[in-house]
C-alpha positions in Angstrom: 89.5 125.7 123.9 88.6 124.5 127.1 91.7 122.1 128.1 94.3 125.2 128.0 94.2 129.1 128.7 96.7 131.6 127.6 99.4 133.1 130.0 100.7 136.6 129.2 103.9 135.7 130.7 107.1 136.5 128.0 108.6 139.2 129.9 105.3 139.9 132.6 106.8 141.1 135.6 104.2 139.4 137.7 105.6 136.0 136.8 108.4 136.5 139.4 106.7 138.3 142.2 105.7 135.2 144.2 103.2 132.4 143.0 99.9 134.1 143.4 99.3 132.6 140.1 100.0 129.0 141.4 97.0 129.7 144.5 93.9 130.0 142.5 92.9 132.9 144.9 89.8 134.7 142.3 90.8 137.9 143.9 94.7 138.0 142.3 93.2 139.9 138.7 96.6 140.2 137.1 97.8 136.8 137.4 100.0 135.9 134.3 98.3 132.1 134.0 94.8 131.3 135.0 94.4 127.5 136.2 92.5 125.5 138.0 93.6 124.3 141.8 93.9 120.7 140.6 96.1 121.4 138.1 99.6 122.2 140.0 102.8 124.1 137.7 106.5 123.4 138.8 107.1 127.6 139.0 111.2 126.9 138.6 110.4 125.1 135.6 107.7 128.0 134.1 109.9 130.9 135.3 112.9 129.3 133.5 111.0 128.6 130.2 109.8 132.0 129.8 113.3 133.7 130.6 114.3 131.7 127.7 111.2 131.5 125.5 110.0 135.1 126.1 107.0 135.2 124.5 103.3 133.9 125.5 103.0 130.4 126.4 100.0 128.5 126.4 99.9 126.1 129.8 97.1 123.1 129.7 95.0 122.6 132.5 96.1 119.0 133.1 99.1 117.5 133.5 99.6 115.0 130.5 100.2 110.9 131.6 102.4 110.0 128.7 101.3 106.1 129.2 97.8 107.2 128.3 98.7 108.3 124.5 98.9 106.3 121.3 101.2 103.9 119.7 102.3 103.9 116.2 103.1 101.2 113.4 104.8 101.7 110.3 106.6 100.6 107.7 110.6 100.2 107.5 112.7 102.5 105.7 114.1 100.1 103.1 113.5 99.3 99.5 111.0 96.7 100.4 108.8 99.9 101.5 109.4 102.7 98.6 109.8 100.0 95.5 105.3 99.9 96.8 104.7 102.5 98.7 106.2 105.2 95.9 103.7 105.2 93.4 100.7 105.5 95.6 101.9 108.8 98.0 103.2 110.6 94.3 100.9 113.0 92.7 99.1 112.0 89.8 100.5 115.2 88.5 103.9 113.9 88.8 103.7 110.7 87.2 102.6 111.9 84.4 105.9 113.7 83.7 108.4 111.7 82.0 110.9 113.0 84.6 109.5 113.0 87.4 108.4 109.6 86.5 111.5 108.2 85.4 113.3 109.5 88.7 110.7 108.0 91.2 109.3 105.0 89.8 111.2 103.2 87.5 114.4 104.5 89.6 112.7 102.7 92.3 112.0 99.7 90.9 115.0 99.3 89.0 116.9 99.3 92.4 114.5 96.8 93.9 115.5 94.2 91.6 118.9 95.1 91.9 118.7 94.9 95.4 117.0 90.8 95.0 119.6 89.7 92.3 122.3 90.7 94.4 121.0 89.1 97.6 119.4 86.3 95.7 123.4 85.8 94.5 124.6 86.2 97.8 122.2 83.2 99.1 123.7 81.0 96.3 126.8 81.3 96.5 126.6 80.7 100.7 125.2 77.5 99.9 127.9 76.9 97.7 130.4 77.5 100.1 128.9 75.5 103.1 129.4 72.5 100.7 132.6 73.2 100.1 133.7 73.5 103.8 132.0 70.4 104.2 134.0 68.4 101.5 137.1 69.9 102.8 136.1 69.5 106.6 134.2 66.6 108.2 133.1 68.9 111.3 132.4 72.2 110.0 133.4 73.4 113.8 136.4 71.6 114.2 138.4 74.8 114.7 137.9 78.0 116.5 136.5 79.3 119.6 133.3 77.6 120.5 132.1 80.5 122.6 133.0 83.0 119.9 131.3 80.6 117.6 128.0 80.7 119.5 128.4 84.6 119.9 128.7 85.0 116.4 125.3 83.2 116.0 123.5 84.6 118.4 124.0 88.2 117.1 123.1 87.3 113.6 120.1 84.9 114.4 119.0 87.9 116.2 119.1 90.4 113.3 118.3 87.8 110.8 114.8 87.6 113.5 114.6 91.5 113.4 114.1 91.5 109.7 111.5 88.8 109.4 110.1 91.0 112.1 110.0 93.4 109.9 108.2 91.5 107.2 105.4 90.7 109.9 104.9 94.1 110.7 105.2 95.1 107.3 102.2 92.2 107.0 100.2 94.2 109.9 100.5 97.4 108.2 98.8 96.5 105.3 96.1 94.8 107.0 95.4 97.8 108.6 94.9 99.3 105.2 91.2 99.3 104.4 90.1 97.8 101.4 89.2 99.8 98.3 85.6 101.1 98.1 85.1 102.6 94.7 82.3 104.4 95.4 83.4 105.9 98.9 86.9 106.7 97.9 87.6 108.0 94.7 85.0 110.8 96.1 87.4 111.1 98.8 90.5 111.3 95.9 88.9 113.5 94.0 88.1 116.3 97.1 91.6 115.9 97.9 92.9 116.7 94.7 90.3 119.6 94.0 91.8 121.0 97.4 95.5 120.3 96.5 96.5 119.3 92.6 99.8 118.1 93.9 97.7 115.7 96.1 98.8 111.6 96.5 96.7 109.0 96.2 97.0 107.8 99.5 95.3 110.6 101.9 95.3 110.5 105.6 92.5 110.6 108.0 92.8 112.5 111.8 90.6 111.2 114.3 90.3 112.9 117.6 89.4 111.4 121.1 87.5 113.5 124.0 90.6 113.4 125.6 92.1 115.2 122.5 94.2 112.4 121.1 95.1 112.6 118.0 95.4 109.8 115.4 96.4 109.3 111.7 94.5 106.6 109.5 94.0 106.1 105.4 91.6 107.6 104.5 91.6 105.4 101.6 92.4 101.7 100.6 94.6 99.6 98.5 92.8 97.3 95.6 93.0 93.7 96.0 95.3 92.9 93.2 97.4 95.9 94.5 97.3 94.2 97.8 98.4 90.9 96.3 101.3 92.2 94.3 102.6 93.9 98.0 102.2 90.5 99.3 103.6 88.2 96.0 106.5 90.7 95.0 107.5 92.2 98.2 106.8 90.4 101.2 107.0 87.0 100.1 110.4 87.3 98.6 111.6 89.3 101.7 110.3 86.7 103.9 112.1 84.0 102.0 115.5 85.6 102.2 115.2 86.2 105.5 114.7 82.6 106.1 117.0 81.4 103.9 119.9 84.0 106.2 118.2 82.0 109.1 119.3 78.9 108.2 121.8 78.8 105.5 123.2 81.7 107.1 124.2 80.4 110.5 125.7 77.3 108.6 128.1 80.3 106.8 129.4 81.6 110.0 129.7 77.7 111.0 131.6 76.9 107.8 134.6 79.4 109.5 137.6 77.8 109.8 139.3 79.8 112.0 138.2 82.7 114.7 139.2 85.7 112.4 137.0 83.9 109.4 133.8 83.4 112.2 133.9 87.5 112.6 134.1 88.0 108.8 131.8 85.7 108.0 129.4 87.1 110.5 130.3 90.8 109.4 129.3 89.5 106.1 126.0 88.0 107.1 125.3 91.4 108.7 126.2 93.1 105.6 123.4 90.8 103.3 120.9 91.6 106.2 121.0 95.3 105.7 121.8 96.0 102.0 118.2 97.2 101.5 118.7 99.4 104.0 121.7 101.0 102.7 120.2 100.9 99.2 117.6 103.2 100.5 119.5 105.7 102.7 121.9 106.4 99.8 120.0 106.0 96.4 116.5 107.7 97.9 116.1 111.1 97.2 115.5 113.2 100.4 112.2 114.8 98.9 111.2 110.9 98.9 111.9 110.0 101.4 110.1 112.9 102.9 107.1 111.9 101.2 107.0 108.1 102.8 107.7 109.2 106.5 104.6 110.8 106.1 102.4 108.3 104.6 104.3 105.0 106.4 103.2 105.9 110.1 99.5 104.6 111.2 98.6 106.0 114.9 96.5 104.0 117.0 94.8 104.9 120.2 95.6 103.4 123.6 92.5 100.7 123.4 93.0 99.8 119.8 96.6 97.6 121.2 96.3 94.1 120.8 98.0 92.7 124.2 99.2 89.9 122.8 101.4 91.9 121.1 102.9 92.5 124.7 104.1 88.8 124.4 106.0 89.4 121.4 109.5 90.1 122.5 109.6 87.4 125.4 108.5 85.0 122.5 111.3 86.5 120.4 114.2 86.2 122.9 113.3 82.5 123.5 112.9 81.2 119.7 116.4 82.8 119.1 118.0 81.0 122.3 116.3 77.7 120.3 117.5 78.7 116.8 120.9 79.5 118.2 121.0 76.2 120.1 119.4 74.1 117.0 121.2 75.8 114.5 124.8 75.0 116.9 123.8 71.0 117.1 123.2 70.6 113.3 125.9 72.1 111.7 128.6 71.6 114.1 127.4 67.9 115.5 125.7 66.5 112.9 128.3 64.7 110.3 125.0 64.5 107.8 123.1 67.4 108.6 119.7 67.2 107.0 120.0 71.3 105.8 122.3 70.5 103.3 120.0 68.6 101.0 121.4 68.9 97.8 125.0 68.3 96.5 125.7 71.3 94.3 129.1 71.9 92.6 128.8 75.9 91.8 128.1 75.6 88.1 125.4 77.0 86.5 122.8 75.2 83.9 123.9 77.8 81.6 127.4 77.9 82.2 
């Protein structure tokens, strides 16, 4: 290639003989790297690496600007991600075995609903217990430290916001899916698995820039109705929940009587937020998880940023300083706070 030469160096007793090589005089023959004059090399830095390295290094013409590289967008490691993301980077191979099968998907989507019923119950019964703080207590923030109080809501208003951050980017990823062209890609299936018989149905493309960027796209896309289950069974509920935490979730740390009860509750919050994320970690295989770090990440190159994107985290900072702030006001000044619309007593219809 043109962009990088091969030095010699390893244990070249020329590399420490002065920096001939670092001159780009034509006449020095037995210089250990061959470079161009604009393209400068730190020789403390070179002759440390090769003491340590001893072996040829290959040294680019050009120093690298890492601002002028790519940027990456990919899915969260969490159930929300495997319970669809599974069956598409799994060989065909493997789920045709009952084992295999057993073990990835319905494993998988046996803990996703787990995973809902469990926070789904968590929701309810927070609602439950905001109304009976309120029949209890008149001013659900009678007690306590108020400054603790807002503390406690600012840090889970912000991870509450992280995870419906999550669902958006989760949203962005799959628009950046294409969309399924029978004709186009099961040619492009069927090469891959005539290459590979292992191979998933979810390929990825490299694209390379002059500069010799490097990024990864599908090479393939998702079906519509395959796109519309992602969106119905997955990010819809996981939106939901995470706007249910938003509100009915700051009224559960308000509901604290005390300052020891404001840190549990909020511990507790914390805890709901993140099961998903601990559900994955523990009850994903390795191998699996493997296989989705691999297919989750989409690479973009430097021009393909939209720079409104920029914007994102100023925008973030400001609607949690208003959530914190709105959320405060109605459950701790309101004596009828329009959030708690309906009286419920706990029971069940079929209880």
């Amino acid at each position: 290639r043109k962009d990088r030469t091969t030095s010699t160096m390893g244990r070249n007793p020329s590399l420490s003989n002065g920096s001939d090589h670092l001159s780009g005089n034509a006449d020095t023959e037995k210089a250990s790297v061959v470079q161009e004059d604009t393209s400068p090399i730190d020789k403390k830095a070179l002759d440390l690496l090769c003491k340590k390295v001893g072996e040829d290094i290959q040294v680019f013409h050009v120093p690298e600007d890492p601002s002028d590289g790519i940027w990456s967008l990919f899915l969260p490691k969490s159930i929300y991600s495997t319970v669809f993301m599974l069956p598409v980077t799994v060989s065909m191979r493997s789920l045709r075995d009952k084992d295999s099968f057993i073990s990835i998907i319905i494993t998988q989507v046996v803990l996703y609903i787990t995973v809902i019923s469990v926070q789904g119950a968590f929701m309810i019964n927070m609602y439950r217990i905001i109304g009976e703080q309120r029949k209890e207590n008149t001013e659900l923030c009678a007690e306590g430290d108020p400054i603790l109080r807002v503390l406690c809501l600012a840090a889970n208003v912000s991870f509450i916001f992280g995870d419906i951050l999550e669902t958006v980017n989760m949203y962005r990823w799959l628009n950046c899916v294409p969309a399924w062209n029978r004709k186009i890609h099961k040619k492009i299936l069927n090469f891959c698995r005539k290459r590979q018989t292992d191979a998933s149905s979810f390929p990825m493309q490299r694209y390379k820039n002059s500069a010799g960027l490097e990024v990864r796209k599908p090479a393939v896309g998702f079906t519509i109705m395959y796109r519309m289950v992602i969106i119905v069974m997955v990010l819809l509920p996981k939106l939901i929940l995470g706007l249910w935490l938003l509100i009915y979730g700051t009224g559960f740390v308000a509901s604290a009587d005390n300052n020891s009860d404001l840190i549990l509750n909020s511990v507790a919050l914390l805890f709901i937020i993140q099961l998903d994320d601990v559900s994955y970690n523990l009850l994903t295989p390795d191998a699996h998880k493997s296989w989705l770090l691999h297919s989750f990440e989409i690479t973009f190159f430097k021009e393909e940023e939209n720079k409104i994107m920029r914007w994102l985290p100023f925008v973030c900072f400001w609607a949690i300083l208003t959530c914190v702030a709105t959320f405060y006001y109605t459950w701790c000044k309101l004596d009828n706070t329009p959030l708690y619309f309906f009286e419920w007593d706990g029971k069940l219809p079929w209880s």
